[in-house]
N, C-alpha and C positions, 0 to 999 in steps of 0.2 A: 504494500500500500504506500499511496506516494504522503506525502508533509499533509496538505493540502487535506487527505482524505479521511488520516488519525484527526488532524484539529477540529473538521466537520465532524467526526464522529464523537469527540470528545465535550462537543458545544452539543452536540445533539442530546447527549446524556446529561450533561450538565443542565441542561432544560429542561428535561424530563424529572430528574431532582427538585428541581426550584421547582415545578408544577406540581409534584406531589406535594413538596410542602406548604407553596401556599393553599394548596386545596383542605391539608390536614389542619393551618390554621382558620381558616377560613368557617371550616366546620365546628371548629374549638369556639370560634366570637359567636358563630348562629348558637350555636348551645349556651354559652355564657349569656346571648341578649333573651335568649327563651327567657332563662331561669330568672332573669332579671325582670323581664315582665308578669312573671306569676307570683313573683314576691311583691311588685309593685300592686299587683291584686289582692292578693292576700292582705297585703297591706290596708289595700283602700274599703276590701271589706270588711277589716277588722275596726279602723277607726269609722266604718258607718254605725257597725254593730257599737260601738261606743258613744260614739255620737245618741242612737238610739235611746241607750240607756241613761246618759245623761239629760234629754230629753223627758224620760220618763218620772227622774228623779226630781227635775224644776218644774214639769207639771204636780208632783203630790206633795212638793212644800210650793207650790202657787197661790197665795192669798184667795186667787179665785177660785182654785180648786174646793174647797171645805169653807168656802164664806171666811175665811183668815182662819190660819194655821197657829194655836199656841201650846207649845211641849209643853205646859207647866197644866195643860186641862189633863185629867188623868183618863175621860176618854178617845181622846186621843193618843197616847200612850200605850192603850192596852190595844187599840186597833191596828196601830205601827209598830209593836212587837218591842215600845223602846224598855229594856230589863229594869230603868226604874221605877215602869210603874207599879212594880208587884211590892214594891218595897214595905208599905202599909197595909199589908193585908195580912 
């Protein structure tokens, strides 16, 4: 084989190298952006679910909610499970 035909054939493999690899990173970033977007899911439905519940917590101390809210009534107390209100009894 002449100069000419080693060097073609050494650039041909040397391409074929660099091909596989950026195809092997290529696949490594698509995997990395997956997992990246299902955490960002996870994410967004964990702080909805939070959200949710925070939510639900400023509705049941909402003045509106019970016509005004006060701990110190002992029915209130015994209906929100707060452990001081057994204390007199």
């Amino acid at each position: 084989m002449s100069e000419e035909s080693n060097a073609i054939n050494e650039l041909t493999i040397g391409i074929g190298i660099a091909s596989r690899a950026t195809t092997e990173a290529l696949l490594a970033l698509q995997a990395v952006q997956g997992r990246a977007v299902e955490t960002a899911k996870e994410t967004r439905d964990s702080l909805d679910a939070l959200c949710g519940l925070l939510q639900t917590i400023a509705e049941c101390v909402s003045p509106g909610r019970y016509g005004g809210i006060n701990e110190r009534d002992p029915e209130f107390r015994v209906r929100h499970f707060i452990p001081e209100a057994h204390e007199n009894e």
